[in-house]
ROKOL-12574 format. One line per 8 residues: number of its first residue (from 1); their letters; for each residue x, z, y of N, C-alpha, C, O. Coordinates in steps of 0.1 Angstrom, whole numbers, plus 5000, padded with zeros to 4 digits. Each point is the difference from the previous one (the first is absolute). Layout:
<pts>
NUM	a	X Z Y X Z Y X Z Y X Z Y  ...
</pts>
This chain:
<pts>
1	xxxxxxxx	9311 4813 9125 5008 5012 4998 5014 4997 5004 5006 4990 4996  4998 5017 5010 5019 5002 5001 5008 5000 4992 4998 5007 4990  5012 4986 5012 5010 5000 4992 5013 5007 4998 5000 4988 5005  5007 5016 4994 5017 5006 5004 5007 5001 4990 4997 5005 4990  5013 4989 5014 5009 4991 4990 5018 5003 5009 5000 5001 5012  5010 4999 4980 5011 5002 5002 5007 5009 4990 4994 5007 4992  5022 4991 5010 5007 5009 4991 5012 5006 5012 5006 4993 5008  4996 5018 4989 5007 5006 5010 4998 5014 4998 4992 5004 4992
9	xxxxxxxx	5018 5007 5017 4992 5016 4999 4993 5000 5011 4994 5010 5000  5003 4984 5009 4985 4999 5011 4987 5002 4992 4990 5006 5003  5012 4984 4984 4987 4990 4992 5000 5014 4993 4988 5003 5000  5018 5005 4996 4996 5011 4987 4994 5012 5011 4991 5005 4994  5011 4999 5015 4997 5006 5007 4980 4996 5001 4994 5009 4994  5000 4982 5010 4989 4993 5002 4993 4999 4985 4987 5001 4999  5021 4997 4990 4994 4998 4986 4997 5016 4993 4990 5002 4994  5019 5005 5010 4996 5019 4995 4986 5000 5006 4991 5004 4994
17	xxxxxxxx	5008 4992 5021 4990 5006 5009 4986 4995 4996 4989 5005 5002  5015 4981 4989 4989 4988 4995 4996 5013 4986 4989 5006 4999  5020 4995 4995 4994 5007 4988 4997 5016 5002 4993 5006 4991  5013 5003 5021 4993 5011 4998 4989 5003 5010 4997 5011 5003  4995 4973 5002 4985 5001 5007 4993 4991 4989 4989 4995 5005  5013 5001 4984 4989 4995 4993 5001 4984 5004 4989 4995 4997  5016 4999 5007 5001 4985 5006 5000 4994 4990 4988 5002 4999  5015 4993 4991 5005 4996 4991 4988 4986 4996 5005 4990 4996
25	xxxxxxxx	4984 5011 5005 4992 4990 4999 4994 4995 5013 4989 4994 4998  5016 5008 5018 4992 5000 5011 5012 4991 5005 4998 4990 5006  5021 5014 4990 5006 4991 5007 5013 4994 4988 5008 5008 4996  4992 4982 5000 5006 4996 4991 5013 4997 5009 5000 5001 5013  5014 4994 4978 5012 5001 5002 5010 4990 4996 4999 4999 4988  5008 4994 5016 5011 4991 4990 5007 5006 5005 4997 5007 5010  5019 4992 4985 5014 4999 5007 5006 4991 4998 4998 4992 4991  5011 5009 5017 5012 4987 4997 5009 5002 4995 5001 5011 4994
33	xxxxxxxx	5008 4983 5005 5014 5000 4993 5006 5007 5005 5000 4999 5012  5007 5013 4980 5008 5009 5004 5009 4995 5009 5001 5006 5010  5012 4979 4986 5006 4994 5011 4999 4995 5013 4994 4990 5001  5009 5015 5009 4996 4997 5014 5016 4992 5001 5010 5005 4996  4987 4982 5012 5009 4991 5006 4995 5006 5016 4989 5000 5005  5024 5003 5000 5001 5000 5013 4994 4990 5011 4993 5001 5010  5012 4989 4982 4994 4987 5011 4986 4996 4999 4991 4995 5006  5012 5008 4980 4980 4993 4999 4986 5010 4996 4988 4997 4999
41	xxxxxxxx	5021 5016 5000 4990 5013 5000 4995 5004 4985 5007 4999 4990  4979 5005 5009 4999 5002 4986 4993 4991 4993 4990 4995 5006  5011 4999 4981 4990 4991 4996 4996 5006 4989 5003 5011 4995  4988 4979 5001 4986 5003 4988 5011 4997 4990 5009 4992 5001  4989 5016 4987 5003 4995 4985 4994 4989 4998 4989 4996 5005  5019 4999 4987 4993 4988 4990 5000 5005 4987 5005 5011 4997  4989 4976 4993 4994 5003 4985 5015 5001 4994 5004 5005 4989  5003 4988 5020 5017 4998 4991 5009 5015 5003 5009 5004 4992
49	xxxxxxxx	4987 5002 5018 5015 5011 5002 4991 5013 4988 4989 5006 5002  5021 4997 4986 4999 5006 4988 5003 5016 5007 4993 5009 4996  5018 4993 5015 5001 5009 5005 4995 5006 5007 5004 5011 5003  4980 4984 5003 4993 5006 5009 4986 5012 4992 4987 4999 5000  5023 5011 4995 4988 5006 4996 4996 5013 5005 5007 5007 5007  4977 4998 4986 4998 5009 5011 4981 4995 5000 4995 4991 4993  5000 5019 5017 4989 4996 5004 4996 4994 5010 5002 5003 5012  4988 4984 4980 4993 4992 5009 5014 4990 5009 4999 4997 5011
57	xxxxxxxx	5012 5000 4981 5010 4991 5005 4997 4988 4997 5003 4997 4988  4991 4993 5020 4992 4991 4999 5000 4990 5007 4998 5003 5011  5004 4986 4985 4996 4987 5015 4990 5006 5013 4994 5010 5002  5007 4981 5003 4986 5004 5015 4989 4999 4990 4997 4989 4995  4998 5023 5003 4982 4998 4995 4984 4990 5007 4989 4995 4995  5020 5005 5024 4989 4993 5002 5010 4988 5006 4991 4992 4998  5014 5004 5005 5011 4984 4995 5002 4995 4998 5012 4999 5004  4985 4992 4987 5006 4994 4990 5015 4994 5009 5010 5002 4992
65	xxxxxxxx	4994 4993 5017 5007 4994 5005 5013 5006 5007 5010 4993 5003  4989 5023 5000 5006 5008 5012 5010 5005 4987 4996 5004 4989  5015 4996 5015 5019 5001 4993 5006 5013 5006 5010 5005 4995  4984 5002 5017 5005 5010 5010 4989 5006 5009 4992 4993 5007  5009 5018 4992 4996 5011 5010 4995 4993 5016 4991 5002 5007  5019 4990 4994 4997 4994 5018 4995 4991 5002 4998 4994 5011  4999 5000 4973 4987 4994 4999 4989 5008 5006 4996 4996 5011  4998 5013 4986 4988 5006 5000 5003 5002 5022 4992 4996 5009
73	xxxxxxxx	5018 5009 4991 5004 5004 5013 4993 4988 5010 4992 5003 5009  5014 4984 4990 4994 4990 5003 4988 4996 4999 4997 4994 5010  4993 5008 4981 4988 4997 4999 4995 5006 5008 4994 4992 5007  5004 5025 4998 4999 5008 5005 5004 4991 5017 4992 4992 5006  5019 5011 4999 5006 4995 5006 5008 4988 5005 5010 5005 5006  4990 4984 4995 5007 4989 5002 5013 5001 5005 5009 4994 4994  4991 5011 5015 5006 5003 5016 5011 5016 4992 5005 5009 5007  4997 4991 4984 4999 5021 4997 5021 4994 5003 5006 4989 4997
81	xxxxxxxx	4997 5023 5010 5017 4999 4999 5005 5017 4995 5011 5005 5001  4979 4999 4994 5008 5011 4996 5004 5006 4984 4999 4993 4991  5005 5021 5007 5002 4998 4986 4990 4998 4993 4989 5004 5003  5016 4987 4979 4988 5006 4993 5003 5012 4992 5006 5000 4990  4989 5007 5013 5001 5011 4991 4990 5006 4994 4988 4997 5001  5019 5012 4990 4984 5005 4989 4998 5012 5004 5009 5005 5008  4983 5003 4989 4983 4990 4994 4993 4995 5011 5001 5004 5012  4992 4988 4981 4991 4996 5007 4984 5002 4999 4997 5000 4988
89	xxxxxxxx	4996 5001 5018 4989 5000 4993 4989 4992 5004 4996 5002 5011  4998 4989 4982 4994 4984 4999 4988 5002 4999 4996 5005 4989  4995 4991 5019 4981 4995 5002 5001 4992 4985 5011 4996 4996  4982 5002 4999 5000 4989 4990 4989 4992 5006 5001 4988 4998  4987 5018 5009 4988 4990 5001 5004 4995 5019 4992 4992 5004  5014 5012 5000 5001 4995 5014 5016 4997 4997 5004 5002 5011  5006 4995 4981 5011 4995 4998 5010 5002 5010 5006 4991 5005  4996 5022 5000 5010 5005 5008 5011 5009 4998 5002 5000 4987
97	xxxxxxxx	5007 5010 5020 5005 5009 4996 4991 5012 5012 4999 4999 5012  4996 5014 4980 4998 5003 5006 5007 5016 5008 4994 5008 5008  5015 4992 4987 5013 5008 5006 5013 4998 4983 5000 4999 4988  5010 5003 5025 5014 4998 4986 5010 5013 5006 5011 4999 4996  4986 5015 5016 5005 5009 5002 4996 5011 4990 4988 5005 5000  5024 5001 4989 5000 5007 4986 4991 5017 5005 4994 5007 4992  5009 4994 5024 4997 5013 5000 4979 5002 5007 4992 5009 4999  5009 4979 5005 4986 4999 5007 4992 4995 4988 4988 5000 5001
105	xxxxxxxx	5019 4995 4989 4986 4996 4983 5000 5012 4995 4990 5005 4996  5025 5002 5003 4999 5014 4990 4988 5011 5011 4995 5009 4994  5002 4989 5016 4989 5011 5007 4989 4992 4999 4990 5008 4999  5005 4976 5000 4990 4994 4997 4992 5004 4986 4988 5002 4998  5024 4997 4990 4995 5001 4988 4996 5017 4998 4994 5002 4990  5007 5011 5020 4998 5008 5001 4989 5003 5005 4995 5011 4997  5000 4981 5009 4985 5008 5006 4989 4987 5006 4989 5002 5006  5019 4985 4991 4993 4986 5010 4989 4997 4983 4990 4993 5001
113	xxxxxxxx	5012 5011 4990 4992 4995 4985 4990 5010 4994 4995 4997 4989  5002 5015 5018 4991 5009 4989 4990 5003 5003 4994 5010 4998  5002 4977 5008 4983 4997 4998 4998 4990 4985 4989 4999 4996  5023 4995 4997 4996 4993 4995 5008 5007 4982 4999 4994 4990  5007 5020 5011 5008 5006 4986 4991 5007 5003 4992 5002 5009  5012 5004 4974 4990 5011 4989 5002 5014 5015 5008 5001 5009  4983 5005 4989 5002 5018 5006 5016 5004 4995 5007 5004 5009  4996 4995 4981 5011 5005 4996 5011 5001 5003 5008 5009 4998
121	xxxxxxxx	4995 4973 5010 5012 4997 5004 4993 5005 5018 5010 5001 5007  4982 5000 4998 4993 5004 5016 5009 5011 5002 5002 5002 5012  5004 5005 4979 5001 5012 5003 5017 5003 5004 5006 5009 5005  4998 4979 4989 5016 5001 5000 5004 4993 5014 4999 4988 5002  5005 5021 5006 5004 4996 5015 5016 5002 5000 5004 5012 4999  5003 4980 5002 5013 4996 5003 5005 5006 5014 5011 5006 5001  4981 4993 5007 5004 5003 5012 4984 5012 5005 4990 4996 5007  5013 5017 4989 4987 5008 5005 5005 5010 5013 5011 5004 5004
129	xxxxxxxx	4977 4996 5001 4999 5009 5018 5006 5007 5001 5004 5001 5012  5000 5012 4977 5007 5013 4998 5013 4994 5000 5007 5009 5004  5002 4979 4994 5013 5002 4999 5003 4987 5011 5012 4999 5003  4980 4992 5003 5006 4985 5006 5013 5003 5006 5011 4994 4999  4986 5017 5010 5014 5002 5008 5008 5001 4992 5007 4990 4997  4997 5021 4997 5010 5003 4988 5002 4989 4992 5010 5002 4993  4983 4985 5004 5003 4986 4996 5005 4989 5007 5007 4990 4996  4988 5014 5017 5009 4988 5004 5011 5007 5010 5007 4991 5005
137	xxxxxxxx	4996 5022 5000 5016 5003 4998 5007 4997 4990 5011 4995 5003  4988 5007 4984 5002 5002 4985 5008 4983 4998 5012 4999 4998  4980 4992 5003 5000 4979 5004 5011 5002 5011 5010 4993 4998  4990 5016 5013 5006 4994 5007 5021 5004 4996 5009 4992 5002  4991 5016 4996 5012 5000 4995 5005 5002 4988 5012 5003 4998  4977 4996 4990 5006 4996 4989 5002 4981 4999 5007 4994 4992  4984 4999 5019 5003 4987 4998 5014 4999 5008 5008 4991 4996  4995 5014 5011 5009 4993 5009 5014 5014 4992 5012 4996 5003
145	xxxxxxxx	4989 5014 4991 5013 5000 4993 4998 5001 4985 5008 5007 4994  4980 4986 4996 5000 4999 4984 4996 4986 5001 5008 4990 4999  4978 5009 5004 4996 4982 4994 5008 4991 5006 5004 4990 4995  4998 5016 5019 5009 4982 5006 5015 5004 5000 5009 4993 5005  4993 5021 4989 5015 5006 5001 5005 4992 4987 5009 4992 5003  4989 5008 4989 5008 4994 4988 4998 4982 5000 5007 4992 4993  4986 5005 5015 5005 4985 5004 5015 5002 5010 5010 4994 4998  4988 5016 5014 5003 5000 5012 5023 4999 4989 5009 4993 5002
153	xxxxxxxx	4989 5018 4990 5013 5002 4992 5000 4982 4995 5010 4993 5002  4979 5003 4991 5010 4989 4996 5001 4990 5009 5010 4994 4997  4986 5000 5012 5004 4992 5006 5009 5002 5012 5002 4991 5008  5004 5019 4993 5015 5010 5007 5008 4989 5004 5007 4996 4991  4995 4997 5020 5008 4990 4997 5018 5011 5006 5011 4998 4995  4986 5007 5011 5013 5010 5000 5002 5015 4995 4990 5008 5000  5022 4995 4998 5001 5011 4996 4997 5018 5006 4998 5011 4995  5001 4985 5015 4993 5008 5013 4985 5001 4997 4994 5011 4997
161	xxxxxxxx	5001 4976 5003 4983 5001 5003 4997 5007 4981 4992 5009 4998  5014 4986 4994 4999 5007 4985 4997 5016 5000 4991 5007 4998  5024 4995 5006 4993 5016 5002 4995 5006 5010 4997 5012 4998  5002 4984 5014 4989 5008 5005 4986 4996 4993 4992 5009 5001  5006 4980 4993 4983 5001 4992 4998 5003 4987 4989 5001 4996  5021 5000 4997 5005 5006 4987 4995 5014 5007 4988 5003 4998  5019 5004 5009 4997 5016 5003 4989 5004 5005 4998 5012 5000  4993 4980 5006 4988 4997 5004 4993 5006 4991 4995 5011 5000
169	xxxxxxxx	5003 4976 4987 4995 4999 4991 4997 5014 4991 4989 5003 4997  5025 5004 4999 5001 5009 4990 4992 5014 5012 4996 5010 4995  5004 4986 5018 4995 5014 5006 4989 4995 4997 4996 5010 4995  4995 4982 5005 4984 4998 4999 4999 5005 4986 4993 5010 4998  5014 4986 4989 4998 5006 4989 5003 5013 4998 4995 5006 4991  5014 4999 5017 5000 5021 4999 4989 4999 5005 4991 5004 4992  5003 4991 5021 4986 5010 5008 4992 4993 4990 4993 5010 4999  5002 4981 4991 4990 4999 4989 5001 5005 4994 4989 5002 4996
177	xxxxxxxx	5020 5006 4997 5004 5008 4989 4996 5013 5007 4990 5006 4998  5018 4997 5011 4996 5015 5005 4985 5004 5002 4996 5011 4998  4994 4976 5007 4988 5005 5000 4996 5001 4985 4996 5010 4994  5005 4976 5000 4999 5004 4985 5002 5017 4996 4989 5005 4997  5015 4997 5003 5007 5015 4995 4990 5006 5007 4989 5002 4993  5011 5002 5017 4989 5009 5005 4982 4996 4998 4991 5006 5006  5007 4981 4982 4990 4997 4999 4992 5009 4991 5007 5005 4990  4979 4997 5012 4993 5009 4986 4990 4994 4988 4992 5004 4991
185	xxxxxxxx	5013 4981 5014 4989 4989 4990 5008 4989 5000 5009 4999 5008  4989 4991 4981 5012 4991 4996 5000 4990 5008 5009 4994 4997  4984 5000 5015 4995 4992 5011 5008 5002 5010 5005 5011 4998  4999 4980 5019 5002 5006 5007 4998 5011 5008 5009 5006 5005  4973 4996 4995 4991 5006 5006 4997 5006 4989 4988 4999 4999  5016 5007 4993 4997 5010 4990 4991 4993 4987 5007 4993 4992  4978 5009 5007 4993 4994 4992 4991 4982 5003 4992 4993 4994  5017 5006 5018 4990 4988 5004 5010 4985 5003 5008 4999 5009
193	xxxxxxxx	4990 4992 4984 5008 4990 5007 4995 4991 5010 4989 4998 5004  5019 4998 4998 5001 4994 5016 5010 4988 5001 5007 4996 4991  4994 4998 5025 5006 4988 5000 5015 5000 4997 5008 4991 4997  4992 5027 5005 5016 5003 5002 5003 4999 4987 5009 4992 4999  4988 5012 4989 5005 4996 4988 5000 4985 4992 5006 4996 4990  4986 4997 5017 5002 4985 4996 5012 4994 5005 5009 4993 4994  4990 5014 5019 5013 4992 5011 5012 5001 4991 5006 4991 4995  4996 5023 5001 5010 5008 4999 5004 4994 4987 5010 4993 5000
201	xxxxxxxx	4984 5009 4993 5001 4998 4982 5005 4984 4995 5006 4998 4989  4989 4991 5022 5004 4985 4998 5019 4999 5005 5008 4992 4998  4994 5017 5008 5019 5002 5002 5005 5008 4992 5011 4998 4996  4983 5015 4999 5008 5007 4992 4999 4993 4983 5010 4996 4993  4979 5002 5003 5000 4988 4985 5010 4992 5004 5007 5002 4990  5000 4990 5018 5010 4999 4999 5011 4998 5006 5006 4990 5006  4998 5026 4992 5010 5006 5010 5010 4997 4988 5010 4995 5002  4986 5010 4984 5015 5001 4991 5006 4988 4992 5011 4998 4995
209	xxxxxxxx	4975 4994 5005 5001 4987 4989 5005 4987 5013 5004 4989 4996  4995 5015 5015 5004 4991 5012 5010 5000 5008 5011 4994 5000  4983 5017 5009 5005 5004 5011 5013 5009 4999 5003 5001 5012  5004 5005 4984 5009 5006 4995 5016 4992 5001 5011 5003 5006  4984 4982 4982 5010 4998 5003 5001 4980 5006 5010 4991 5000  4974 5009 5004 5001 4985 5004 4999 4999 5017 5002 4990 5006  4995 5021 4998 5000 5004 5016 5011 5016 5004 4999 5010 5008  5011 4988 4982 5009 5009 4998 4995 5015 5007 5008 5005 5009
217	xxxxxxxx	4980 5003 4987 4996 5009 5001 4998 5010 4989 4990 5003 4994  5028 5002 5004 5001 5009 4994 5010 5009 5001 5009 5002 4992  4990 5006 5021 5000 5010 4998 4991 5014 4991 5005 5011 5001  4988 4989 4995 4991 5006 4988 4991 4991 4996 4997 4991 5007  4998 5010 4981 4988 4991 4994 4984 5010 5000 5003 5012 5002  4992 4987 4997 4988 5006 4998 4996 5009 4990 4993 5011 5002  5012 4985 4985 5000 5008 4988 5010 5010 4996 4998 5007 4990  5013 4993 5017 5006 5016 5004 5003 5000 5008 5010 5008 4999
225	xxxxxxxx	4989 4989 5012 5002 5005 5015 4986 5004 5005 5000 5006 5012  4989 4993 4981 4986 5006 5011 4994 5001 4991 4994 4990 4994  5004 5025 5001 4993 5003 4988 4981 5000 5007 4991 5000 4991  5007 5000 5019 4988 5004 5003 4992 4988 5007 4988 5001 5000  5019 4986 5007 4998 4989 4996 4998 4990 4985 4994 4990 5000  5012 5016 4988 5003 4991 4992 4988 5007 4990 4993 4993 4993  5005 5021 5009 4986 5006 4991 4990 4995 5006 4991 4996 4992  5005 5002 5025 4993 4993 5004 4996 4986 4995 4988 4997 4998
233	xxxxxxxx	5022 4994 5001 5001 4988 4995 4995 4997 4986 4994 4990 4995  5011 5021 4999 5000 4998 4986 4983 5002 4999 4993 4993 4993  5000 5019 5017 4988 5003 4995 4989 4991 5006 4988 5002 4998  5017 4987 5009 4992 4995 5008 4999 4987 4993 4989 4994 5000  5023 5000 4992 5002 4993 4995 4994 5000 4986 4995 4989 4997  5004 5018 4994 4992 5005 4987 4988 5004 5000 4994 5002 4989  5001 5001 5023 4988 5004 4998 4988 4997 5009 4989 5005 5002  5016 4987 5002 4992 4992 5014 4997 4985 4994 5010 4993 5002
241	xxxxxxxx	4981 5000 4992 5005 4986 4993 5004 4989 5012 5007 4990 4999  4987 5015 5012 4996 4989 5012 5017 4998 5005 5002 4989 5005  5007 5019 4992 5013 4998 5000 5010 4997 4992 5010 4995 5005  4988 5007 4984 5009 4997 4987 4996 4982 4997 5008 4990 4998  4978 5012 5002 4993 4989 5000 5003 4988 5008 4994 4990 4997  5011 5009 5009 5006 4989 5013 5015 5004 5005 5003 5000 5011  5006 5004 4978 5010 5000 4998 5009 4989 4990 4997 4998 4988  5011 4996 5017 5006 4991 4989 5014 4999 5006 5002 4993 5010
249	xxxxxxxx	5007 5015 4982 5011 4998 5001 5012 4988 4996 5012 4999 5004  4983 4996 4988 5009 4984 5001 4998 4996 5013 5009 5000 5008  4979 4998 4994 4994 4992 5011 5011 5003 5013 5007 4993 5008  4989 5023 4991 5012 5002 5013 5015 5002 4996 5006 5004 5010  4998 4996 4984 5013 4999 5000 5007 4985 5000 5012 4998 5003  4977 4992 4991 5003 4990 5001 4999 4992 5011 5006 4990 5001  4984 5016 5013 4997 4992 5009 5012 5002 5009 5007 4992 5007  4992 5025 4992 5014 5004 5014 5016 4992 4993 5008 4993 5007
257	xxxxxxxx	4993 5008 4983 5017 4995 4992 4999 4986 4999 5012 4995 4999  4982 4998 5002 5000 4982 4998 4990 4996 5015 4999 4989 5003  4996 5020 5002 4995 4992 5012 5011 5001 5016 5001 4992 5010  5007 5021 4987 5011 5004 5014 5009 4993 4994 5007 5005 4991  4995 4984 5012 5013 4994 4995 5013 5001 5009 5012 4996 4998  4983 5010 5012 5010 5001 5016 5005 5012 4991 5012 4998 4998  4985 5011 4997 4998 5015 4996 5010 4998 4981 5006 5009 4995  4993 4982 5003 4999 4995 4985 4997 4991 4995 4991 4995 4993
265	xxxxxxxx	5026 5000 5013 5001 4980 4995 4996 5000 4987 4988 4998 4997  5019 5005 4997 4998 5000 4981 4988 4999 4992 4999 4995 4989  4987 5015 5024 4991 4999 4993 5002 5012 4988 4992 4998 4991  5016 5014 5008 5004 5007 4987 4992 5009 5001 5000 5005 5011  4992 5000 4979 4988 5009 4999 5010 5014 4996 5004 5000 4988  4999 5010 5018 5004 5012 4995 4998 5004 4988 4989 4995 4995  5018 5013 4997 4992 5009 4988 4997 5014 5013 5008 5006 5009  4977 4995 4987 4994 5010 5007 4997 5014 4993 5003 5000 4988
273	xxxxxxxx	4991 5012 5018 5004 5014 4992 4985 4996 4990 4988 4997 5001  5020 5007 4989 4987 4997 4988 4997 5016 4997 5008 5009 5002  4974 4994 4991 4993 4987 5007 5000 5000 5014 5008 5006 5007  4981 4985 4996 5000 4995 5013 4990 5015 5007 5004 5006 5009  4987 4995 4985 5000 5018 5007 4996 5013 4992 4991 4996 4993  5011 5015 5004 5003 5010 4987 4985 5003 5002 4992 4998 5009  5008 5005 4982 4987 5012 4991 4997 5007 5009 5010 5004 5006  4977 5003 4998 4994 5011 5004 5009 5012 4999 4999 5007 5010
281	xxxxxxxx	5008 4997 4981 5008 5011 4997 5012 4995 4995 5005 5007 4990  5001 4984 5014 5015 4994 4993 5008 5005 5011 4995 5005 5011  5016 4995 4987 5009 5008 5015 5015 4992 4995 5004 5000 4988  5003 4990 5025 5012 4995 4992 5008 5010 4995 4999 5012 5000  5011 4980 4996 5005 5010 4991 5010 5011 5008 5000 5012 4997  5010 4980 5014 5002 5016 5011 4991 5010 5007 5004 5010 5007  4985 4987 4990 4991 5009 5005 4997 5012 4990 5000 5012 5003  4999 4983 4984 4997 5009 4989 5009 5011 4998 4996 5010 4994
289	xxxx	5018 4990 5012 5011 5006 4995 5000 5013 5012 4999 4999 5013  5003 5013 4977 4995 5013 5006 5010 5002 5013 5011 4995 5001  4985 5012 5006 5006 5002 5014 5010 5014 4996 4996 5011 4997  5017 4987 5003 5009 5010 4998 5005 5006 5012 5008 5010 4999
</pts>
């Protein structure tokens, strides 16, 4: 059986998709240590780091000996010169990788497995015939001004390139919000989810507890600047488990604030907007206050 292991927002994207097709006993999971070293990539927890918690944060399950990610990369490949990145996802009985691209497992785990899940999960298509086009225009420029826009803000090395992708960014979040708004079911696509709400949902979880002010993207936050994103969020998040459920917020606030050290010598973890995301029906508190 396969494996897929990593920590990152690539790896949550692939782990939602693991739990809302029923995978859960067909493809098992470790991650690694929230901390990524630049030079040496991601490594395995050990029994000693007290800080690595979370699910399935664990040594290499099938290694006793492998300390890093490019371990496995090597096994696989000898010769390999490129990144390691996560996820990956691991043969266990032919001991290979057999893809580590986040967008080509999240469509594998969608329709490559349901000869072997219940009918129940058969039926939940991520990516169905009635919308593909409308999904993958949808990928194509919410990745390139939301998911890779709020990296794109923080690593700005000039003042110039900042806001032209700063302004990027907040236009991809009006055109989400705007369709939001005109939606008639709490999904992108109304009553059905799809890849677009996985994609979507692993950047906005943490747009306010992160991204706001560790990739200096704040001009609005989510929870009162986009009331129809953040109901989205909220309802997708509370009531969906496959989402809430492979959410851990130390994890990420701790990985982005102590792992960008280019970003954040200090290592200083923010006080972030508590909580980390409101109630089904909570509204901050400028939102609550009547419109005069």
């Amino acid at each position: 059986m396969p494996l897929t292991r990593g920590k990152s927002q690539q790896v949550r994207r692939v782990l939602i998709a693991r739990k809302l097709k029923g995978l859960e006993e067909i493809i098992s999971f470790s991650v690694v240590h929230w901390h990524l070293d630049f030079k040496t990539g991601w490594r395995f927890a050990t029994l000693a780091d007290i800080d690595a918690e979370g699910e399935s944060v664990i040594p290499d399950p099938l290694h006793d000996d492998f300390t890093h990610l490019r371990q496995v990369y090597f096994e696989t490949d000898p010769d390999y010169a490129a990144r390691f990145s996560v996820p990956v996802l691991y043969d266990k009985i032919q001991k290979i990788i057999v893809n580590n691209e986040r967008s080509e497992i999240l469509r594998m785990f969608g329709i490559e497995f349901d000869d072997l899940i219940e009918e129940k999960y058969r039926t939940v298509s991520l990516y169905p015939s009635e919308h593909q086009h409308e999904i993958d225009e949808a990928h194509e420029w919410k990745y390139h001004k939301i998911n890779n826009g709020v990296y794109k803000c923080g690593i700005a090395s000039t003042q110039e390139a900042y806001n032209h992708d700063v302004a990027a960014l907040f236009e991809g979040l009006d055109k989400a919000e705007a369709h939001l708004a005109s939606n008639r079911g709490p999904y992108w696509f109304g009553d059905t989810i799809t890849e677009v709400d996985v994609r979507l949902y692993i950047t906005i979880i943490r747009f306010d507890p992160v991204y706001t002010y560790h990739f200096k993207c704040n001009i609005r936050d989510i929870r009162s600047g986009y009331p129809h994103i953040h109901k989205w969020l909220r309802n997708i998040y509370w009531t969906v488990p496959a989402f809430k459920d492979t959410t851990n917020f130390l994890r990420i606030k701790s990985h982005y604030t102590r792992s960008h050290l280019q970003l954040n010598p200090s290592a200083i973890t923010a006080a972030r907007p508590s909580p980390d995301i409101l109630g089904l029906q909570d509204e901050v508190a400028a939102v609550k206050l009547p419109v005069r």
